[in-house]
C-alpha positions in Angstrom: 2.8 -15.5 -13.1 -0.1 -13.3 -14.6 -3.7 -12.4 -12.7 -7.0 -11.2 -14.0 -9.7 -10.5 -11.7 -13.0 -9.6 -12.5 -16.6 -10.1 -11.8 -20.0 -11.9 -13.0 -21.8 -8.8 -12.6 -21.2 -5.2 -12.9 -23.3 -2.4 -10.5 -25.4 0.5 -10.7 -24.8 4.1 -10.0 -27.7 4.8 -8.3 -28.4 3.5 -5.1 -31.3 1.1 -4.4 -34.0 1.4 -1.6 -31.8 -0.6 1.2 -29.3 1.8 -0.1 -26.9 -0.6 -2.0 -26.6 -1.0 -5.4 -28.3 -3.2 -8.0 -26.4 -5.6 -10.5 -25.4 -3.6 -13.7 -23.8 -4.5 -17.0 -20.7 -3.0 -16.4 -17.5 -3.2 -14.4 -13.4 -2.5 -14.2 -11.6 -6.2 -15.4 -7.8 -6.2 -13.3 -4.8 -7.6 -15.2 -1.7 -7.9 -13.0 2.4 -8.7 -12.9 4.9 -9.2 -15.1 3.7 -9.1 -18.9 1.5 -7.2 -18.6 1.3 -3.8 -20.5 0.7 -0.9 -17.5 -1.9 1.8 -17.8 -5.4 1.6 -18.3 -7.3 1.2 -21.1 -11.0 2.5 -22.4 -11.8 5.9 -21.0 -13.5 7.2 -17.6 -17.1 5.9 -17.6 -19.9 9.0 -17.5 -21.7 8.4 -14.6 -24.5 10.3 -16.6 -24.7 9.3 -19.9 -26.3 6.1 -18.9 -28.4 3.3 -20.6 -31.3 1.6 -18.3 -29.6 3.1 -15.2 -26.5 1.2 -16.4 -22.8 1.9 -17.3 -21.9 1.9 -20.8 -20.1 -1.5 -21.1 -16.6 -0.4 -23.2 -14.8 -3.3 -23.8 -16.9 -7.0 -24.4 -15.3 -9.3 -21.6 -15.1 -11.9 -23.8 -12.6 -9.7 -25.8 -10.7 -9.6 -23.2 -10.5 -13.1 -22.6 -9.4 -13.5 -26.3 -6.9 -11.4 -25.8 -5.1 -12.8 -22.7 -6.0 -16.6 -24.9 -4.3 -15.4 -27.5 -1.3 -13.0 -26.3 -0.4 -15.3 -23.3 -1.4 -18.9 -24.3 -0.7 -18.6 -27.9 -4.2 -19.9 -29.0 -4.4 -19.3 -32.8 -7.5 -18.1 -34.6 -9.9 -21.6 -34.6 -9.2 -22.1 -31.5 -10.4 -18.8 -30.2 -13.5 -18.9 -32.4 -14.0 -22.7 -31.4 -13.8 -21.6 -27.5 -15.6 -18.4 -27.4 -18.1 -19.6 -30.0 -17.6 -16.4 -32.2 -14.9 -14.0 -33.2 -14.0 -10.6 -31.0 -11.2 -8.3 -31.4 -8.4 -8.1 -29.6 -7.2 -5.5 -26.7 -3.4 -5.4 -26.2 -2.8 -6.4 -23.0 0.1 -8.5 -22.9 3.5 -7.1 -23.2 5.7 -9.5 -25.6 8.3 -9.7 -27.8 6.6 -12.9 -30.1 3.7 -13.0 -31.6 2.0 -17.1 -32.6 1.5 -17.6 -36.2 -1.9 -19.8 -37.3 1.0 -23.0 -37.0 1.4 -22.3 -33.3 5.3 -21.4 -33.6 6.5 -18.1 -32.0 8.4 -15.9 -34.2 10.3 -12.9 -32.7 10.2 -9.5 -34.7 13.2 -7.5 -32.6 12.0 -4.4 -33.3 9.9 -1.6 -34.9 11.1 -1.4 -38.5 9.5 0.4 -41.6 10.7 -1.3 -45.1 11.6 0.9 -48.0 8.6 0.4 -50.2 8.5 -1.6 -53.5 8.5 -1.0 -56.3 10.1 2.6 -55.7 9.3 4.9 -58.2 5.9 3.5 -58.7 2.7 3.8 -60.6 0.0 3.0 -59.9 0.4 1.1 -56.2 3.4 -0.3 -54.1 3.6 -2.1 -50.8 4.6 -0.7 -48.0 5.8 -3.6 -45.2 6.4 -3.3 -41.5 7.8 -5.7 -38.1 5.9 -4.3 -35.1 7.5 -6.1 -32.0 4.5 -6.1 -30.2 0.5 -5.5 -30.2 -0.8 -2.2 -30.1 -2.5 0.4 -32.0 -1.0 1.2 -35.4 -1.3 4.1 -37.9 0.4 3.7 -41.6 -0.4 7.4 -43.2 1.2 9.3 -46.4 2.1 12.5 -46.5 2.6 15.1 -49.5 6.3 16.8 -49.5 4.3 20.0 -47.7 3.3 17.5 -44.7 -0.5 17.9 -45.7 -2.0 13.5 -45.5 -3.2 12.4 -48.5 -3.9 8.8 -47.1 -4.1 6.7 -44.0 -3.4 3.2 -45.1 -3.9 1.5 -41.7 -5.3 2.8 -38.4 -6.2 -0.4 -36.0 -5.0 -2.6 -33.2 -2.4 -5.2 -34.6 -0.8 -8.3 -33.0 3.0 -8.3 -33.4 4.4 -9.5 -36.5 5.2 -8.5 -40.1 2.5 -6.3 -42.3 2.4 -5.4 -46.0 0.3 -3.2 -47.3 -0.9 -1.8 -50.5 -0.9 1.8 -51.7 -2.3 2.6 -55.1 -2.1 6.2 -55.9 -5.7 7.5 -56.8 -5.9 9.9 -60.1 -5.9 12.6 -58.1 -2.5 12.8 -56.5 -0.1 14.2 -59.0 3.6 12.9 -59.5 6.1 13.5 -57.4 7.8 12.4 -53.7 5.7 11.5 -51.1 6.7 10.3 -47.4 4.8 7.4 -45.4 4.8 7.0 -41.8 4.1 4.4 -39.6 3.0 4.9 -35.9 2.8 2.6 -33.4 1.6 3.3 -29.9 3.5 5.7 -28.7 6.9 5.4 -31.4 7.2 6.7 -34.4 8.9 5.1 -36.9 11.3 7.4 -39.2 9.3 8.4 -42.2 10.5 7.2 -45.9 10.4 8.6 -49.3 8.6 6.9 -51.8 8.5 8.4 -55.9 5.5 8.7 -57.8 5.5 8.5 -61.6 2.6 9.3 -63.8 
C-alpha cells in the first residue's frame, strides 16, 4: 500500500497580524511505504529569496501526480494528458523494476546495461543504446582517450526502459578512440570504446 499526503494550500513565512500565517503557494507533498524511492527531492527552500512573500514553488503538484499516475497505475501518455488536461514531466518517485509501454503492457529491463555501440568503427554517427531498470536521472557523455568530454548526449530524467541514441561526430573531433559513459542516478555504468574513422 502507497500514501501521498499533501495540502490545498501552501503558507507564508512571515507571520500575519493574529500571528499565524497566511495561505502561500508552496508546500512539502509526503510519499510513503513500500515503492517508494527514499530521500527527498528538490532542494531546501530559501526562506529569503522570496516571490510576493511566498515560497518558490519547486516541483508543479500536478507533476507529481503524473508521476505517481504513471509509475504506480501504469497510465500511458493520453491518458495522462487527457486527465491532467496538459503534459508535465515526470519526478521519479516510484521504485520499480517495469516500466508501461504506450500499449499498457509491463516490460521488465533486469538491469543497468550499456550496449556496445553500432556501427563500431564509425563515421560520421552511431547509436549508442541503453536498459535503465528504473526512472531516474540519466547522463550519456563521451570522452576523448585523455578523459577530457567532448559530448553529453543525454542529461534528463528517464522512465525505465530501453534508449538509443545517436552520436554523430562533428568536424571537429579528429579520428581516433573515444569512450562513452552512461550515468544513472547514483551507478555508473562501465564505460565502452567506440573507433572513429575519418
Amino acid at each position: 500500500m502507497q500514501g501521498m499526503a499533501f495540502s490545498e494550500f501552501g503558507r507564508r513565512v512571515y507571520s500575519n497580524s493574529s500571528l499565524g500565517t497566511d495561505h502561500g503557494t508552496a508546500a512539502p507533498m509526503f510519499l510513503f511505504r513500500n515503492g517508494v524511492k527514499p530521500g527527498i527531492i528538490g532542494t531546501n527552500p530559501s526562506l529569503t529569496d522570496l516571490t510576493d512573500g511566498n515560497l518558490k514553488m519547486q516541483f508543479d503538484f500536478r507533476s507529481v501526480y503524473a508521476s505517481v499516475l504513471h509509475q504506480w497505475f501504469g497510465a500511458g501518455t493520453a491518458e495522462l494528458d487527457a486527465t491532467l488536461l496538459r503534459s508535465f514531466s515526470g519526478i521519479p518517485v516510484i521504485r520499480k523494476s517495469y516500466y508501461i509501454d504506450e500499449q499498457g503492457n509491463r516490460l521488465y529491463p533486469s538491469e543497468l546495461r550499456l550496449y556496445n555501440n553500432y556501427p563500431n568503427p564509425f563515421n560520421p554517427s552511431t547509436t549508442i543504446a541503453y536498459d535503465l531498470p528504473d526512472d531516474d536521472v540519466v547522463m550519456l557523455e563521451v570522452f576523448d582517450m585523455l578523459g577530457r568530454k567532448v559530448a553529453v548526449l543525454v542529461n534528463q530524467f528517464q522512465p525505465a526502459g530501453h534508449y538509443e541514441v545517436k552520436f554523430n561526430a562533428s568536424q571537429r573531433l579528429a579520428s581516433g578512440a573515444y569512450i562513452y559513459q552512461l550515468r544513472w542516478g547514483n551507478a555508473v555504468a562501465r564505460g565502452k570504446k567506440m573507433l572513429l574513422v575519418r
